[in-house]
N, C-alpha and C positions, 0 to 999 in steps of 0.2 A: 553689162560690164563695158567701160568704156577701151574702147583703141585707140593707141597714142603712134602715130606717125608712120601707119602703111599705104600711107599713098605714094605710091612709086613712081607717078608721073610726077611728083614736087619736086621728085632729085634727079631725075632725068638730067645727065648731065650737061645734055641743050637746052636747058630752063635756064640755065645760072645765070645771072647777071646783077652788072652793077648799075645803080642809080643814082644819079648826080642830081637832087631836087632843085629847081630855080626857084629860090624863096630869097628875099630883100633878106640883109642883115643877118647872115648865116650862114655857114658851109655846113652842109647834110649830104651824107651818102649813106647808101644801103648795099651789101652785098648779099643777093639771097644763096643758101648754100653753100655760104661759106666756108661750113665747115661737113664734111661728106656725112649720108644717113647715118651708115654703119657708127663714123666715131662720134658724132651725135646723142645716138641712142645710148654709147655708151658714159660720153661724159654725162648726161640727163641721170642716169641710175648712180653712179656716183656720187654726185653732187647729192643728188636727193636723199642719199642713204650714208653720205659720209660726213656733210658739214654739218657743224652742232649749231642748228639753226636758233633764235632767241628770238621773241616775241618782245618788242622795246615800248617802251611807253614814252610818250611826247603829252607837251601840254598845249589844251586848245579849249580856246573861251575859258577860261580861267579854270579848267577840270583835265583832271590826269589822264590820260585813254591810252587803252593799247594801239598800237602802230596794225593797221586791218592787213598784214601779209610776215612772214618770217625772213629775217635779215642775217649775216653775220658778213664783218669785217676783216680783210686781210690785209698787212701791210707794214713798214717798218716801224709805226705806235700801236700796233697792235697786237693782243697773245696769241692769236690765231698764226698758225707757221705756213707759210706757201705750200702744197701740196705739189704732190707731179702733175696732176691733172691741169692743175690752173697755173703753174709757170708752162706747162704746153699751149696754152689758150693764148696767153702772155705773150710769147713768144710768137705766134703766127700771128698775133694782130698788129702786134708792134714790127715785124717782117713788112706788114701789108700796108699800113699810115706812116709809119717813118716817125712814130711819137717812141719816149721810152715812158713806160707808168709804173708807179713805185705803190699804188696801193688797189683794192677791188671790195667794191660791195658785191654782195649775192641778196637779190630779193626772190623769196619762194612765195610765190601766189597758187596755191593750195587747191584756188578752186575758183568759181566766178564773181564770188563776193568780198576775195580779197583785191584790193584795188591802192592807188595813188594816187591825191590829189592834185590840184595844177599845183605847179614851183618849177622852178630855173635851181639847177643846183647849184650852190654857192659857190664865192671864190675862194681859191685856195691862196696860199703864199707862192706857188707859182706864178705866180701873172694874173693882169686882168680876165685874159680868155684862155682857162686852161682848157685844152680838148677833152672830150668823155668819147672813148670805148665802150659801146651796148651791145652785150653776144647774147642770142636767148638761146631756150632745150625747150622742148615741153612744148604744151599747147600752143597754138597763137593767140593773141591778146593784141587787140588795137591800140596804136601807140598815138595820140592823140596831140596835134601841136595848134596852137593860136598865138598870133602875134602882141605883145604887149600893147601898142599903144594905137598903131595903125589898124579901126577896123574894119577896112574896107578892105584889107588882104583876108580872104574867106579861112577860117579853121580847118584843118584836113585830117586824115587820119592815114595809119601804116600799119599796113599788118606785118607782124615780127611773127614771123614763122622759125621753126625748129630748124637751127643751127646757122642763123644769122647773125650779120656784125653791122651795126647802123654807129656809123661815126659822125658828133656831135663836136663842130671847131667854130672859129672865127667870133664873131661878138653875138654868137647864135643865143648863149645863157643873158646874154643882156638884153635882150630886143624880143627873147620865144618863151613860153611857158609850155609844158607838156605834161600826159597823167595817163594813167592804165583807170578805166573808169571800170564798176563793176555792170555784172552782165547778169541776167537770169539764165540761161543757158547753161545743162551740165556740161562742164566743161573740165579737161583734165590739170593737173598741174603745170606752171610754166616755172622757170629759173629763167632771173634776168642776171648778170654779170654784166656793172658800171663800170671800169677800168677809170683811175685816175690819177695826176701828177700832184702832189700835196706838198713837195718841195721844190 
């Protein structure tokens, strides 16, 4: 049976901190434990057992395929209604960046075979460089960045551990690609929450 998040030295509340990454053509920071075990564990069981997760289909090489992880959308174009859970999320992240965001995906990666390929998420009607909000729950899962065009700046990777906010600004979506690659290792469920501004 697997065990999801008893490691009690990760939340040590002398672990916490924040990381300001020096990477060209980007503002990246990570806050690990950002949000405490206890409320963790519980937005993690909510989430998992209360959003009506969909399985989407996209097209690639000219064939229809499912999306390899489970999504759903919340936001003002959306029939999804905000929850308490995630205008509480909402609310402290937007406390912590000083962004407001008016909409949220959730990706549930199930297991190690559900995964993301490299992309830059698009632009919205916001601005050229809207910021992106990333909270995870759940397992950690390597958060994987490489530089579009410069490649002589090395690829790196970030672990997103349970109850992290990795904030994603500046001309970072124009210049960075990133992806959750799959793993063979059993591994438990993760919930990612993207926060974003679409107007």
């Amino acid at each position: 049976m697997l065990t999801l998040f008893d490691d009690k030295q990760l939340f040590d509340a002398g672990k916490k901190k924040i990381t300001h990454f020096d990477i060209p053509d980007a503002e990246l920071t990570l806050q690990e434990q950002f949000f405490e075990k206890e409320v963790s564990d519980r937005i993690y069981e909510v989430l998992l057992n209360q959003t009506p997760w969909q399985q989407r289909e996209r097209k690639m090489y000219d064939k229809i395929v499912l999306d390899p992880r489970l999504t759903a959308w919340y936001g003002k174009q959306e029939n999804n209604a905000w929850t308490p859970e995630l205008l509480m999320i909402k609310e402290k992240i937007e406390s912590a960046c000083e962004f407001c965001f008016d909409s949220v995906l959730l990706n549930l990666y199930r297991d190690g075979q559900d995964s993301v390929s490299w992309h830059s998420d698009k632009k919205t009607a916001a601005g050229k460089n809207p910021p992106i909000a990333s909270v995870s729950f759940g397992e950690t899962r390597a958060f994987h960045l490489r530089h579009k065009f410069n490649k002589e700046i090395k690829p790196f990777h970030i672990p997103l551990t349970h109850g992290s906010f990795l904030l994603m600004a500046g001309t970072m979506q124009d210049f960075w690609e990133h992806h959750i690659p799959k793993t063979s290792k059993m591994i438990a469920p993760r919930i990612n929450l993207t926060f974003r501004i679409t107007e």
